[in-house]
Phi, psi and omega in degrees: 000317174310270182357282142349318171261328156288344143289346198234358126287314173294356151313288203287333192278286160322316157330303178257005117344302215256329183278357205253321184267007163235006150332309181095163173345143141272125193236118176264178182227181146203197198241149153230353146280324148309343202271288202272355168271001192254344191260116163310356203261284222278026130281316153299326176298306209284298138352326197259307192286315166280017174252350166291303209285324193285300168335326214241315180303305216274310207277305185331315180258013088024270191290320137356266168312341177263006204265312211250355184269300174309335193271351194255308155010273163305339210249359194265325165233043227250335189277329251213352191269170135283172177275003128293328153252045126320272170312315190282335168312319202255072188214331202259341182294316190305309193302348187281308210296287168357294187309307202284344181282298153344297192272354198254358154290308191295319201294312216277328185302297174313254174341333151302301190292321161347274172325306165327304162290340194263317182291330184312334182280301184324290169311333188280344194270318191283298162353298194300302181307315186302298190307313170323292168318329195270320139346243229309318138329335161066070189233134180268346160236157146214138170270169186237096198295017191248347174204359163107359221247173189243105266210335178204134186237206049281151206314304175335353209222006179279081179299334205309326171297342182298260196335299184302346178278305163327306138291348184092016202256116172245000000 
């Protein structure tokens, strides 16, 4: 009578063994907008960066304003002039409009690195969580449906050496 139950358990046992290895991959998704609108840090980063962004917006219309205050100037006494301060008028407007094209590439650069630094802990943190979850849940992918992009791998599954034996590639 033992005999019998201890085969159709050492069945059942073996069995779902043999189904946990042909199972296939564990493949998860997350949001990472959803994600990342749920993190308090991206209210402050967002808060840091426009208020970084306004600084460069404020001397930007600054510089504007002597920009359309000189060109109304010029055009205002442009009948009255000579043609040397003609030239040097319109010499110093062309040097603005440089100066002001100049800072507002430099201003859109700054506010890119910005963003950049401000964002960099923030992706390490949520990075940090995915990678927990994916360890602990024992998931061989995960994907991000908000961009398409695969977000967690294990290694195991990385063929580009395969492929490159295939070319002759080491």
């Amino acid at each position: 009578m033992k005999k019998p139950i201890v085969l159709i358990a050492c069945i059942l046992l073996i069995s779902s063994v043999v189904f946990a290895q042909t199972a296939g991959p564990k493949i998860g998704y997350i949001n990472s907008v959803t994600l990342l609108n749920g993190m308090p840090e991206k209210t402050n980063a967002d808060t840091a960066l426009v208020k970084y962004a306004k600084s460069f917006e404020d001397q930007m219309q600054a510089m504007t304003k002597e920009y359309q205050t000189k060109v109304q100037q010029y055009q205002a006494g442009v009948a009255k002039m000579s043609e040397a301060v003609k030239e040097v008028k319109g010499k110093e407007i062309q040097d603005l409009q440089n100066r002001i094209e100049g800072f507002q590439q430099s201003a859109q650069e700054k506010i890119q690195q910005k963003k950049a630094d401000i964002w960099e802990p923030i992706g390490k943190k949520l990075n940090a969580a995915i990678l927990a979850v994916a360890k602990e849940k024992n998931y061989d992918f995960i994907f991000d449906a908000a961009n398409g992009s695969m977000v967690y791998q294990k290694e195991e599954y990385d063929i580009t050496n395969l492929v490159k034996g295939k070319w002759g590639v080491k």
